[in-house]
N, CA, C and O atoms as CSV, one atom per row, in Angstrom:
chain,resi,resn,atom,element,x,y,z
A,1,UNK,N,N,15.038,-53.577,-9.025
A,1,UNK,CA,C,14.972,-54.412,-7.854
A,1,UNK,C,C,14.486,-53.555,-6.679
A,1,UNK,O,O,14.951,-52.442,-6.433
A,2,UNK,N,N,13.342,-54.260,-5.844
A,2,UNK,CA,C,13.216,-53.314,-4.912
A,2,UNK,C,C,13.457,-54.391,-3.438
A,2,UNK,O,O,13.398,-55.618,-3.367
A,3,UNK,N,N,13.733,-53.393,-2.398
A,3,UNK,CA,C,14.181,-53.975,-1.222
A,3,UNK,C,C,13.898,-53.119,-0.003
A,3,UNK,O,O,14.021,-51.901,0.128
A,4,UNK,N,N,13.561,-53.877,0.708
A,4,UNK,CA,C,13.009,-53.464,2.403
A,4,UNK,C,C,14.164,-53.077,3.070
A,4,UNK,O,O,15.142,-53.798,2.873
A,5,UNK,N,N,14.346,-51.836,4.029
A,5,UNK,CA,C,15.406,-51.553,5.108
A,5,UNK,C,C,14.422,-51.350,5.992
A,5,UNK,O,O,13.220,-51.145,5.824
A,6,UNK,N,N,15.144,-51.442,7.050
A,6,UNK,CA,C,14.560,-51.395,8.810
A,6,UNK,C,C,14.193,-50.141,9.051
A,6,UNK,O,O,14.897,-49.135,8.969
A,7,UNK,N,N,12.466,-50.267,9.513
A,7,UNK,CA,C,12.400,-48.528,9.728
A,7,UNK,C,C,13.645,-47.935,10.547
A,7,UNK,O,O,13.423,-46.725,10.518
A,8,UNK,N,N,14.400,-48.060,11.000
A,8,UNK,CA,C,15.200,-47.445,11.490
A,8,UNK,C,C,16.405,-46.605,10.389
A,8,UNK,O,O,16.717,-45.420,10.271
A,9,UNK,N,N,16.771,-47.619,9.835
A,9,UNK,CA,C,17.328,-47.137,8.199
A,9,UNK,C,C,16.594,-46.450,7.478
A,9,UNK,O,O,17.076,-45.415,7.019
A,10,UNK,N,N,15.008,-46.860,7.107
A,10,UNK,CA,C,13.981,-46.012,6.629
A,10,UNK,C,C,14.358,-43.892,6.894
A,10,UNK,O,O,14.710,-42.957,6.175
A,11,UNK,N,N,13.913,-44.151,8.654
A,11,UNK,CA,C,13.478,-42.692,8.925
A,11,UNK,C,C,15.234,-42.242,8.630
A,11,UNK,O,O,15.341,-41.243,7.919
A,12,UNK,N,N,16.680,-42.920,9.134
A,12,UNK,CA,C,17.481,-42.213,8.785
A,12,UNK,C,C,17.750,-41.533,7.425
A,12,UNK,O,O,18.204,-40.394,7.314
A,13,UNK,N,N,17.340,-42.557,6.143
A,13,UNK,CA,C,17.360,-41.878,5.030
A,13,UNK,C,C,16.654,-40.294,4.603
A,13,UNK,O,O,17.164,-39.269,4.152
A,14,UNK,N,N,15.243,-40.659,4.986
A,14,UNK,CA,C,14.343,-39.463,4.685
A,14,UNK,C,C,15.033,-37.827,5.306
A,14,UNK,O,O,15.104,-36.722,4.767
A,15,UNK,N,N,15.569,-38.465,7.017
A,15,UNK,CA,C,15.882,-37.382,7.123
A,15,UNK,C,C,17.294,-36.720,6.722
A,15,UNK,O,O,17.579,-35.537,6.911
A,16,UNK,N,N,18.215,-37.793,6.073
A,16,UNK,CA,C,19.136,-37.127,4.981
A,16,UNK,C,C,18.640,-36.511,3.765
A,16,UNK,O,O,19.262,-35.839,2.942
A,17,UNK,N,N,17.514,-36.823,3.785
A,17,UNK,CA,C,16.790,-36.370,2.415
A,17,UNK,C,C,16.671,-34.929,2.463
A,17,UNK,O,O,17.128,-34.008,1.785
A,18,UNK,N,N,15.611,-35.055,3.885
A,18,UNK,CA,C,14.951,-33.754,4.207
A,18,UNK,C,C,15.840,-32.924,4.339
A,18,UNK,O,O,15.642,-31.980,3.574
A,19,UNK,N,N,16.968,-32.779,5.096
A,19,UNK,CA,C,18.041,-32.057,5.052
A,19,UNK,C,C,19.163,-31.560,4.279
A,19,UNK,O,O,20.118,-30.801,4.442
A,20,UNK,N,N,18.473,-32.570,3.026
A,20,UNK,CA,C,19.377,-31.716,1.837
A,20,UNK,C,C,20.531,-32.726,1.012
A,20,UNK,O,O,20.744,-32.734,-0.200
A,21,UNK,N,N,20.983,-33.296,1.731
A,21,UNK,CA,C,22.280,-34.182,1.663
A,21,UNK,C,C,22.285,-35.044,0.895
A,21,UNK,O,O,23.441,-35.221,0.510
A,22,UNK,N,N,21.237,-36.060,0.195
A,22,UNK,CA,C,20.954,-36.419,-0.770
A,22,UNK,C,C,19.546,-36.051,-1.744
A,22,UNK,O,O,18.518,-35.732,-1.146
A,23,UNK,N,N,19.549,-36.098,-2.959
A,23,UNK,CA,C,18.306,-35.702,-4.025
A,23,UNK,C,C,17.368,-36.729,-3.373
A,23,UNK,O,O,16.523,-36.390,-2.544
A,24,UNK,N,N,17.514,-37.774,-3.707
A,24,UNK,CA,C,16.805,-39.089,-3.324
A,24,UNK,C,C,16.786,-40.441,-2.720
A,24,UNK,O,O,17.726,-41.233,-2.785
A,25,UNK,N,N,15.756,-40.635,-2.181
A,25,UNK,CA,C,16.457,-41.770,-1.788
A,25,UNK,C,C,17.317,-43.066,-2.549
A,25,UNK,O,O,18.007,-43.844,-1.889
A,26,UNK,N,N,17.166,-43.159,-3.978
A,26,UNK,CA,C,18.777,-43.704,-4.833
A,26,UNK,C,C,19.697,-43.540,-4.368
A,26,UNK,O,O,20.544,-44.382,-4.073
A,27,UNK,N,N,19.731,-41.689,-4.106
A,27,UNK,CA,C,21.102,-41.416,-4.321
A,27,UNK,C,C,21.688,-41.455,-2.876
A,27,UNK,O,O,22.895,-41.430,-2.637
A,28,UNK,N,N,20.804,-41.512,-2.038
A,28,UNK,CA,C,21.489,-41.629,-0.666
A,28,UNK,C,C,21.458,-43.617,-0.410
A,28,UNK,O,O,21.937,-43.897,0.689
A,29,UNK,N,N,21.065,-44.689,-1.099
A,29,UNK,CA,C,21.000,-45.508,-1.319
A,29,UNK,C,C,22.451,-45.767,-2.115
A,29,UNK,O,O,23.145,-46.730,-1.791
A,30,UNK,N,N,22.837,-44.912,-3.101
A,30,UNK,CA,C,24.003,-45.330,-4.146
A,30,UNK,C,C,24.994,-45.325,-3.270
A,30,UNK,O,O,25.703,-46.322,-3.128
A,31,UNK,N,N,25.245,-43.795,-2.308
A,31,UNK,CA,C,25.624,-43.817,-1.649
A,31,UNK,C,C,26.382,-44.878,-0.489
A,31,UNK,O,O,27.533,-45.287,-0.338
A,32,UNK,N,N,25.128,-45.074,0.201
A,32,UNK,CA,C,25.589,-46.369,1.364
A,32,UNK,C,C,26.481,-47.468,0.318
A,32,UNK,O,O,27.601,-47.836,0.671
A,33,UNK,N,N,25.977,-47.867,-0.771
A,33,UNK,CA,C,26.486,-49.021,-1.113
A,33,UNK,C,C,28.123,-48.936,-1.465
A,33,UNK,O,O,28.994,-49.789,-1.294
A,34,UNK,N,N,28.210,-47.606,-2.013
A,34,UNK,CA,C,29.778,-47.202,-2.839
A,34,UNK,C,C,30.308,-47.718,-1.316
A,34,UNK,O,O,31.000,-48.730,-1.205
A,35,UNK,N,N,29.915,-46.933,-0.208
A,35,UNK,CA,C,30.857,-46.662,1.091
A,35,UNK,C,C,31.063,-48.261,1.788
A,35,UNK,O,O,31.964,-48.477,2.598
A,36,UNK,N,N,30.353,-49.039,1.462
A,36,UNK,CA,C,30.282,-50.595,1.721
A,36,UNK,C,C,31.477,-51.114,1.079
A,36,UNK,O,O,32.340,-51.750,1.684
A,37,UNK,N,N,31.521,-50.751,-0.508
A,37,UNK,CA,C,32.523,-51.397,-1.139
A,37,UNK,C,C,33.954,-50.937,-0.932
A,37,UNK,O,O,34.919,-51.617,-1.282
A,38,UNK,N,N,34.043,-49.792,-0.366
A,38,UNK,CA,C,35.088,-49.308,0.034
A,38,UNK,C,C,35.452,-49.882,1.316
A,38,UNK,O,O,36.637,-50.208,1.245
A,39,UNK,N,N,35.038,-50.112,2.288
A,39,UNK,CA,C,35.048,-50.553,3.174
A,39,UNK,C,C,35.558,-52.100,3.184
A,39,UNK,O,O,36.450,-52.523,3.918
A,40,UNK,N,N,34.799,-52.895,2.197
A,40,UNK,CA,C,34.975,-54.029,2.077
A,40,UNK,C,C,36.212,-54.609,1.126
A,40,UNK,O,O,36.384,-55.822,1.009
């Protein structure tokens, strides 16, 4: 499945990327979602 985020979400990912913090954008994607369900 693929899906659009707001460049604003966009550039925040990359630059978790760039900085190390996640491999990819999946995994900084798997990420957000786990922290959603926790939340929710």
């Amino acid at each position: 499945m693929t899906k659009d985020i707001s460049p604003d979400n966009e550039d925040f990912l990359e630059r978790q990327i760039a900085d190390g913090k996640y491999a990819d954008r999946q995994q900084a994607l798997d990420a957000a979602v786990e922290l959603l369900r926790v939340r929710l």
